[in-house]
N, C-alpha and C positions, 0 to 999 in steps of 0.2 A: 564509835558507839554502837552497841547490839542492841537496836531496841527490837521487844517484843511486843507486833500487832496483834492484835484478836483480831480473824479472817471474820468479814463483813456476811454478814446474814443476809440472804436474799429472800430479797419482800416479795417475789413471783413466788417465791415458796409458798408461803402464806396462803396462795390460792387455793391452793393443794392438802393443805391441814386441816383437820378437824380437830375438837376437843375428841380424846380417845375415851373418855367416860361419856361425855353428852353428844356426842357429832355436832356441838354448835363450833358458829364462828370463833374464831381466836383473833385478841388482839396483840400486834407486836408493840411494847415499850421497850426504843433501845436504849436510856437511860438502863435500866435494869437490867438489860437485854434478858429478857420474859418473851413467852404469848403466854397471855392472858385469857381463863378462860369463866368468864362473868356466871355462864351458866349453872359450874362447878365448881367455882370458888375459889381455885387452881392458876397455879404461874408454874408454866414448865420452862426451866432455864434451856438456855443457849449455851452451849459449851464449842469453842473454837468455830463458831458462826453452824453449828448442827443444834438443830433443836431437839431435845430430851423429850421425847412424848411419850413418858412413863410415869403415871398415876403414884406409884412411891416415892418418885424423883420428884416431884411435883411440891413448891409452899403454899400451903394454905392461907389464902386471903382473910383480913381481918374482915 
């Protein structure tokens, strides 16, 4: 069998992120694998455990 992983995100990362619109906190949901950014309304995904922190890449929270 070839299964394919998604490489794990590291939550030290996290420390290091800001929101790229607000400079606030981010939160990671790895259900979703998102950070989340509460300030801005914004979920920038995680693609192969590298987080996307581009404002057009970016879904808007309901």
């Amino acid at each position: 069998m070839n299964e394919t992983k998604t490489p794990a995100f590291d939550r030290h990362m996290l420390e290091a992120l800001v929101c790229p619109q607000t400079q606030a906190v981010l939160e990671y949901h790895a259900d979703s694998q998102e950070l989340i950014s509460k300030a801005a309304g914004l979920a920038f995904p995680i693609r192969n455990g590298i987080p996307v922190m581009l404002v057009d890449e970016a879904r808007v929270l309901d």
